[in-house]
C-alpha positions in Angstrom: 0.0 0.0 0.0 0.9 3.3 -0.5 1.5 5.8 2.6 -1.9 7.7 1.6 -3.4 4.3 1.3 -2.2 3.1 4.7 -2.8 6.4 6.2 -6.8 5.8 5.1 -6.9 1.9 6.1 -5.7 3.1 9.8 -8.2 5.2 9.8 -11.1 2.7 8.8 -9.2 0.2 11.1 -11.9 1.0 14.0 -14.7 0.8 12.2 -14.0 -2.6 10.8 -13.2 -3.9 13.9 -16.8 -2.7 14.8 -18.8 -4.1 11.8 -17.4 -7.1 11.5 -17.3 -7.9 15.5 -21.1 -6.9 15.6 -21.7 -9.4 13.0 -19.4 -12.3 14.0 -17.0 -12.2 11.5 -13.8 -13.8 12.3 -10.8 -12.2 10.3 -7.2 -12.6 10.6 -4.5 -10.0 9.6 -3.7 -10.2 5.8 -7.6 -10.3 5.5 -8.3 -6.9 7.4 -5.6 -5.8 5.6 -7.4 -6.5 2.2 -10.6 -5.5 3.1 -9.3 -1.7 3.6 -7.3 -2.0 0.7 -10.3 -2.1 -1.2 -12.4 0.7 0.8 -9.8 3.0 0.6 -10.1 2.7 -3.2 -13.7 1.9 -3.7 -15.6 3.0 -0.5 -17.5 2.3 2.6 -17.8 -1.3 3.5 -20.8 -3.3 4.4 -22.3 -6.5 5.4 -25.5 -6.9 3.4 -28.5 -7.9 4.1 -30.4 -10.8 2.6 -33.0 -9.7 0.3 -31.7 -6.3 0.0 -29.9 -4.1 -2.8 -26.4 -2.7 -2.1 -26.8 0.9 -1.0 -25.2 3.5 -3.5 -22.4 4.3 -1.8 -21.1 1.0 -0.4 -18.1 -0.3 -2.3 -17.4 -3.2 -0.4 -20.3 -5.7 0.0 -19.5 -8.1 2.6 -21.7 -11.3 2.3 -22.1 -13.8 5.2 -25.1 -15.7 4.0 -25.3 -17.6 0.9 -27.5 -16.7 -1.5 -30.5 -18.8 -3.3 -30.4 -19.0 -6.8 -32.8 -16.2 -7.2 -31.5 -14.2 -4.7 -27.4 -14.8 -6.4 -29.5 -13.3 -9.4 -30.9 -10.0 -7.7 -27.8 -9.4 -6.0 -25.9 -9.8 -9.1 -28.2 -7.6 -11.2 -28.3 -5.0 -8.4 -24.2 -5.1 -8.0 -22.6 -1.6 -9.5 -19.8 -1.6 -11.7 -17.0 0.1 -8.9 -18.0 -2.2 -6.1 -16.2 -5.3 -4.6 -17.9 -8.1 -2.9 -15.9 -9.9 -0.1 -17.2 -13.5 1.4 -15.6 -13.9 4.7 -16.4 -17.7 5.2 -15.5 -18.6 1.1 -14.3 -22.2 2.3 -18.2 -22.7 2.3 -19.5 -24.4 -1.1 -22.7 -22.9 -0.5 -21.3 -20.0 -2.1 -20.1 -21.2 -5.4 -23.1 -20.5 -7.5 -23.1 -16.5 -6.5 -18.8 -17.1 -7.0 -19.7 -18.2 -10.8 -21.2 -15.3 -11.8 -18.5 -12.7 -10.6 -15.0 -12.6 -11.2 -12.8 -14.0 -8.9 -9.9 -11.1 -7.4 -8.7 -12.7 -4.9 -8.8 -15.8 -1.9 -6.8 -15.3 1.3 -5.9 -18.3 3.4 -6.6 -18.9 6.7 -4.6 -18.8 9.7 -5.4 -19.7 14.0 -6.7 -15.7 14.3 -9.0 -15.7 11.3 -9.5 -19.9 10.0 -11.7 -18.8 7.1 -10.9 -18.8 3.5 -11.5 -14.9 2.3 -12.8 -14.8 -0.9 -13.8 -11.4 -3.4 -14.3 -10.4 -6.6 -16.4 -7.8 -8.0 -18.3 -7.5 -12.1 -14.7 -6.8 -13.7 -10.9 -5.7 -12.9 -11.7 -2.1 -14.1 -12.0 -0.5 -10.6 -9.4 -1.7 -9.3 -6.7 -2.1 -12.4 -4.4 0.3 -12.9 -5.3 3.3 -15.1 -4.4 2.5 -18.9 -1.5 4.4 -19.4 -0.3 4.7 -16.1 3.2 4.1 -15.0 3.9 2.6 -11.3 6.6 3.4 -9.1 6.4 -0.1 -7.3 9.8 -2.6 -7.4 9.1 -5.1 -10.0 11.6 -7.4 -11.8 10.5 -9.3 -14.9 12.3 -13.1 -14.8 12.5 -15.9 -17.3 14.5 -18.7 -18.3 14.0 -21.3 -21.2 15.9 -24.5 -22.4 19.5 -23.4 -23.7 18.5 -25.8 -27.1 15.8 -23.2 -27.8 18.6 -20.7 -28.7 19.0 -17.4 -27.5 16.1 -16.1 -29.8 13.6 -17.7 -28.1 13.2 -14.9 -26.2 14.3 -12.1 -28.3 10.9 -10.2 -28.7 10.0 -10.4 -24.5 13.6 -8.9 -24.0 12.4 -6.5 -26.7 9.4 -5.2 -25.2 10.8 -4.9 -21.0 13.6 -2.7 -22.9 10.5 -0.7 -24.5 8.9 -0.1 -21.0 11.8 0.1 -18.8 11.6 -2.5 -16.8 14.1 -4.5 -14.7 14.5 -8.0 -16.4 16.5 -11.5 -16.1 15.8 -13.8 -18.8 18.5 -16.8 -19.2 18.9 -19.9 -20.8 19.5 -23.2 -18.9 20.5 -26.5 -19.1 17.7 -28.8 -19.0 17.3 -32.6 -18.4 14.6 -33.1 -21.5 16.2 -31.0 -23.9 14.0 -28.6 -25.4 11.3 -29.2 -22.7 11.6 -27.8 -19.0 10.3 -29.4 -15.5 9.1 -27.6 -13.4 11.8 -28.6 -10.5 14.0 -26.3 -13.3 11.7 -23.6 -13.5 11.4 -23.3 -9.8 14.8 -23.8 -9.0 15.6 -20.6 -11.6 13.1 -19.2 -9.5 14.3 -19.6 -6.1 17.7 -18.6 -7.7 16.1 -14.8 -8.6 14.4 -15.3 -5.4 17.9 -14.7 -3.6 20.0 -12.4 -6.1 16.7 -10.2 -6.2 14.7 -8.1 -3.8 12.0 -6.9 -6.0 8.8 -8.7 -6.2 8.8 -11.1 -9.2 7.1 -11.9 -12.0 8.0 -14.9 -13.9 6.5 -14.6 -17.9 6.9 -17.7 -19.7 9.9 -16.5 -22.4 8.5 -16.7 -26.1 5.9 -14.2 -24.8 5.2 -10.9 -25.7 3.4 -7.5 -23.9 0.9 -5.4 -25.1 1.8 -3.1 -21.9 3.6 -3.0 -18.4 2.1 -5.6 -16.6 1.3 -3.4 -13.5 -1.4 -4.9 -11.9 0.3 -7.6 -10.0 2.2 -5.7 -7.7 0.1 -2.9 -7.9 -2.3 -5.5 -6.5 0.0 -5.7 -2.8 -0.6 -9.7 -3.0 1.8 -12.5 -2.3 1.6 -14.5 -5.3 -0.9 -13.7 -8.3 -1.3 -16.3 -11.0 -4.1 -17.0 -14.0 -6.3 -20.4 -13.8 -7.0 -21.3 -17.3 -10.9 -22.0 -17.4 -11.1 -20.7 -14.1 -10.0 -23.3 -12.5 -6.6 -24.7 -13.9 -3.7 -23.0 -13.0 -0.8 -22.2 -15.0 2.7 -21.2 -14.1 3.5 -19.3 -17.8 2.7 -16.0 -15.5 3.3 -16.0 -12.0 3.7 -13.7 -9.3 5.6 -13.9 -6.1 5.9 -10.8 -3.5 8.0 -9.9 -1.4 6.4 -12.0 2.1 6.9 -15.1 3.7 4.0 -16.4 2.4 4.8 -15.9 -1.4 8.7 -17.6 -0.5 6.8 -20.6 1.4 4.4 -21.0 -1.7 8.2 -21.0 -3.9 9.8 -23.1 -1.6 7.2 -25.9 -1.9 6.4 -26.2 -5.1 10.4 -26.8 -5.7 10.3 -29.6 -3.1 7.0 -31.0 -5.0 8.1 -31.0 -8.7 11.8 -32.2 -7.4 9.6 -35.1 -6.1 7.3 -35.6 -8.7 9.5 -34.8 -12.2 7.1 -36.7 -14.3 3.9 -34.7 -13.0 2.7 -31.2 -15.6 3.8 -28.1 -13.5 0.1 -26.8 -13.0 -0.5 -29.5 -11.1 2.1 -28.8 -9.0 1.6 -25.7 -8.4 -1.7 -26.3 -7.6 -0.9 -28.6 -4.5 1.9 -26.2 -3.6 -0.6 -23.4 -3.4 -3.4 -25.8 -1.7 -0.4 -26.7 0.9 0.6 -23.6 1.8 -2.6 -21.8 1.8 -3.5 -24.2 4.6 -0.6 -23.2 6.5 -0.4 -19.3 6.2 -2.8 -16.7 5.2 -1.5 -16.6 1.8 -3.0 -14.0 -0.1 -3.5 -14.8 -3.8 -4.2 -12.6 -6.6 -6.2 -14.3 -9.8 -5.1 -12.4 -12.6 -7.7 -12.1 -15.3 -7.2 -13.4 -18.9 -5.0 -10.5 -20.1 -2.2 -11.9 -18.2 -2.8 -15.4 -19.9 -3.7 -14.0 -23.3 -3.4 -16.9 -26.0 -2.0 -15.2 -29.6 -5.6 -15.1 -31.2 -6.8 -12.1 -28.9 -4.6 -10.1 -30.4 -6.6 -7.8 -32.4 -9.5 -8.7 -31.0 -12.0 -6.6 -28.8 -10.3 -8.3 -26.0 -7.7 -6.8 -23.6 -4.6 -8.3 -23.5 -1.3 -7.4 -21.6 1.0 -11.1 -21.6 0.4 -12.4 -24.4 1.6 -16.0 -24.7 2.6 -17.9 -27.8 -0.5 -20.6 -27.6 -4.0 -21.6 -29.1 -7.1 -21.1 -27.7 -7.8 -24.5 -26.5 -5.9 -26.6 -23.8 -3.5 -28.2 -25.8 -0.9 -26.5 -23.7 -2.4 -27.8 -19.9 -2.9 -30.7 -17.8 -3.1 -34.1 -19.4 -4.6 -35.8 -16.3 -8.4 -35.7 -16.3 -8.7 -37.4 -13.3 -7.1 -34.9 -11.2 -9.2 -32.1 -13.1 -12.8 -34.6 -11.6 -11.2 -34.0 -8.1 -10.6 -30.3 -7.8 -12.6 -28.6 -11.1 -15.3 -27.7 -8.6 -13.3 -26.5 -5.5 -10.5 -24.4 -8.0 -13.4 -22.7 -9.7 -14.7 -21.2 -6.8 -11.1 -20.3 -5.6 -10.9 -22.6 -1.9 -9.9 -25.8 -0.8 -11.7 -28.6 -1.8 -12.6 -32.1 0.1 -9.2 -33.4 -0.3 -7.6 -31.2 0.5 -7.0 -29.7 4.0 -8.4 -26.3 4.6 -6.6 -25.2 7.7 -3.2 -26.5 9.2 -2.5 -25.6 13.0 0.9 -25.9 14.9 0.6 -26.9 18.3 3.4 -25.9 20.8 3.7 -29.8 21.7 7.0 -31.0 21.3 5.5 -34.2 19.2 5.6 -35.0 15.1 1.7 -36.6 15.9 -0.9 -35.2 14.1 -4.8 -35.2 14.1 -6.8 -34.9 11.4 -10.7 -33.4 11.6 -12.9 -34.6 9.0 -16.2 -31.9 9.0 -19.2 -34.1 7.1 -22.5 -33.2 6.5 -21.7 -29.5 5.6 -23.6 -29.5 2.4 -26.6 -29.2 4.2 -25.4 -27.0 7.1 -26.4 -23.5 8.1 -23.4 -21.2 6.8 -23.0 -19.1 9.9 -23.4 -22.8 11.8 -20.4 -24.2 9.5 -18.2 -21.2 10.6 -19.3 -21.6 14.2 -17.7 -25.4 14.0 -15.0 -24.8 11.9 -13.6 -22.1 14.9 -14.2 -24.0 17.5 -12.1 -27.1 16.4 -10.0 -24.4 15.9 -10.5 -22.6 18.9 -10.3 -26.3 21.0 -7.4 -27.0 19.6 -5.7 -23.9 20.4 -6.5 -24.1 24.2 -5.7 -27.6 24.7 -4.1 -29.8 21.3 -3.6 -33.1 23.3 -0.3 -33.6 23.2 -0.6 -33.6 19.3 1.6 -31.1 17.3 -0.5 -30.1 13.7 -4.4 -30.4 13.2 -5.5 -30.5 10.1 -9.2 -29.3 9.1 -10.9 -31.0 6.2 -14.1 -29.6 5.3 -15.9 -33.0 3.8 -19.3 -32.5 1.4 -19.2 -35.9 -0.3 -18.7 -39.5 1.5 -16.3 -39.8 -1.8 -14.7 -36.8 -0.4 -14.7 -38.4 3.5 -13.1 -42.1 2.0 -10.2 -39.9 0.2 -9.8 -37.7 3.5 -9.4 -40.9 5.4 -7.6 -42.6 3.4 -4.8 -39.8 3.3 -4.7 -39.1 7.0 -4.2 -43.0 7.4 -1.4 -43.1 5.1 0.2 -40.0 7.3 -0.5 -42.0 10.6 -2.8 -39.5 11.9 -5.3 -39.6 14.5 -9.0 -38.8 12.6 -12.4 -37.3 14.3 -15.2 -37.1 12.3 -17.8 -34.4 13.1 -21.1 -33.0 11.7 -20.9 -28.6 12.0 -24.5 -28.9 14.4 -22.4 -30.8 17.2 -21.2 -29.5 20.2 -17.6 -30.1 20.9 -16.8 -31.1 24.0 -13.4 -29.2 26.1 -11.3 -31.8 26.0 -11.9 -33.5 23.0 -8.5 -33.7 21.5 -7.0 -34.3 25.5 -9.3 -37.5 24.9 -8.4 -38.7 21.8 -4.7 -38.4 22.3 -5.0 -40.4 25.8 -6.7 -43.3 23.9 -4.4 -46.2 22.7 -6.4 -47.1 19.8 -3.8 -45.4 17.1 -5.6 -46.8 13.7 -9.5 -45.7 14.8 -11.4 -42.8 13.2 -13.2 -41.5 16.0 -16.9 -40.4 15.0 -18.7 -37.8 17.3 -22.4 -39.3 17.8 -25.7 -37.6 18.2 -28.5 -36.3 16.4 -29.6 -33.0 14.6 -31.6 -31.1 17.1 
């Protein structure tokens, strides 16, 4: 943020602590921090009420309850062009069908002081894009690298264009194991590489691309990574992002140790579990850049905007080969948060112990929203005041028994502990204190009772 922009969220920073204590909404940190990012720039923020329309001058529309299909429709239709809608408790799939017909900004993890996934997005990027034209004082520093067979042309017209707008580049060849075709353990060790020579923010543009303009808007953005998902739900590594945070280096860091582990596997897919992993660990705050930044050659010259623009056809010839992984996390990826597989929140206790319990949450496809959030902070909460003697909980938010089976099946493998709970139950104090005492290592401990 800027100093005027800081200036203005410190002095909105009591009134959100008002509006969003009197209508219990948890937050942590990097998501207060967004939320007057976007009312210093677009205005006052509020939570809305169902059935209502947006008053005029609210810019930031904070939704807690999930629409119906109709009511998605009205609020959509009712939504103006400058205004920004925020969903504080975005882990919730209830909200996916209002998510489908906005475009996704942004999703920031969760972390022990705020254990919701913070979702918002607005109609379009307009109002919060950089003017056209405009010139940004922010660091930036452009980096790419390619296979040394490729020759040094390969990137001749990117070099081209950085040198045209003045901006800071590295672009390298190196060796590769494949020949003219690079893993994505290279790409991130090059990466990691800039990472430490560099103390700009990065941007990493895949290197027989070419720019229609300064690509200003991720940095002017203030995120820790920003990166494109192809079809809104694929991501791509051909334009990525990193700050300059702990969260964006974690996010680095782990998708090197994944692709070094997995060679064989596309790097989206990768990337995709590094950002699922670390996202559960830190309140990683994550930037979906729009199309423009993913442009494929034939939108040049057409009505559309384009600022990367990459050498590739329209279709997916250039993505993920595994449709099986696509089945498993299409749904979830499209409405940018954590799907049934994966594990929404990961807690360190301050147990000296490498045991871990995982919480499997059923039954929340059919759950009260503010209910869901209610559970969801105090396993949380439980956890925090007494872990058991364990050292990491993981949370995984379960809408599907396929989903429950797979959640099962990977805390098992890990030689975790597993409790399976419904978001009406109560917990009791000591629930992990009991689990932990109990002997029985390979059983999945279900909380009993019925619906009131």
């Amino acid at each position: 943020m800027t100093s005027a922009d800081t200036a203005q969220a410190d002095g909105l920073q009591t009134n959100f602590d008002q509006l969003l204590s009197a209508n219990g909404i948890r937050v942590n940190a990097a998501q207060r921090r967004r939320l007057a990012w976007l009312s210093a720039r677009l205005g006052r923020a509020a939570v809305h009420q169902p059935g209502s329309v947006p008053a005029r001058d609210h810019g930031v529309v904070i939704l807690v309850e999930p629409p119906s299909g109709p009511a998605a429709e009205m609020l959509y239709r009712s939504l103006r062009a400058d205004c920004a809608v925020v969903i504080p408790f975005g882990e919730n799939p209830a909200f996916d069908f209002l998510k489908s017909k906005l475009t996704d900004f942004g999703t920031i993890g969760p972390s022990s002081d705020g254990p919701h996934e913070m979702w918002w997005g607005g109609l379009n990027w307009r109002p919060i894009a950089p003017e056209e034209g405009s010139r940004s004082d922010a660091s930036l520093r452009v980096v790419s690298c390619y296979p040394r067979a490729l020759g040094d042309d390969h990137a001749g017209t990117l070099r081209e264009k950085l040198a045209e707008f003045q901006i800071a580049y590295d672009i390298v060849p190196i060796d590769t194991a494949d020949g003219e075709q690079m893993r994505a353990s290279e790409k991130s060790a090059f990466m990691l590489r800039m990472w430490e020579e560099h103390r700009e923010p990065l941007l990493f543009i895949e290197a027989d691309a070419t720019l229609s303009e300064p690509p200003l808007l991720p940095s002017y953005l203030d995120c820790d990574v920003a990166l494109h998902k192809w079809n809104r739900w694929e991501m791509s590594a051909r334009t990525l992002y990193f700050g300059r945070s702990p969260a964006a280096e974690a996010l680095l860091r782990n998708w090197h140790h994944i692709a070094t582990a997995y060679p064989a596997v596309w790097e989206g897919y990768l990337l995709d579990q590094a950002w699922s992993l670390t996202s559960s660990q830190m309140a990683l705050d994550t930037a979906w850049l729009p199309r423009s930044y993913h442009a494929p050659a034939e939108d040049v010259g057409t009505p559309r905007h384009t600022t990367v623009v990459h050498n590739l056809p329209t279709d997916n010839s250039d993505h993920g080969p595994d449709a099986e992984f696509g089945v498993a996390i299409r749904p979830a990826r499209r409405a940018c948060r954590s799907g049934g597989r994966d594990a929404m929140i990961v807690i360190n206790s301050q147990a000296a112990s490498n045991a871990a319990i995982t919480v499997i949450m059923r039954d929340i496809a059919t759950s009260d929203a503010r209910e869901m959030a209610a559970s969801i902070e105090a396993v949380t909460g439980a956890f925090a005041a007494d872990c058991g003697g364990f050292g990491r909980l993981e949370l995984a938010l379960c809408p599907w028994q396929d989903d429950i089976r797979a959640a099962k099946s990977a805390a098992k493998s890990a030689n975790n502990r597993i409790i399976e709970i419904a978001p009406w139950q109560t917990l009791p104090a000591d629930l992990f204190r009991t689990v932990g005492q109990s002997r029985d290592a390979g059983s999945v401990v279900v909380m009993a009772g019925q619906r009131g």
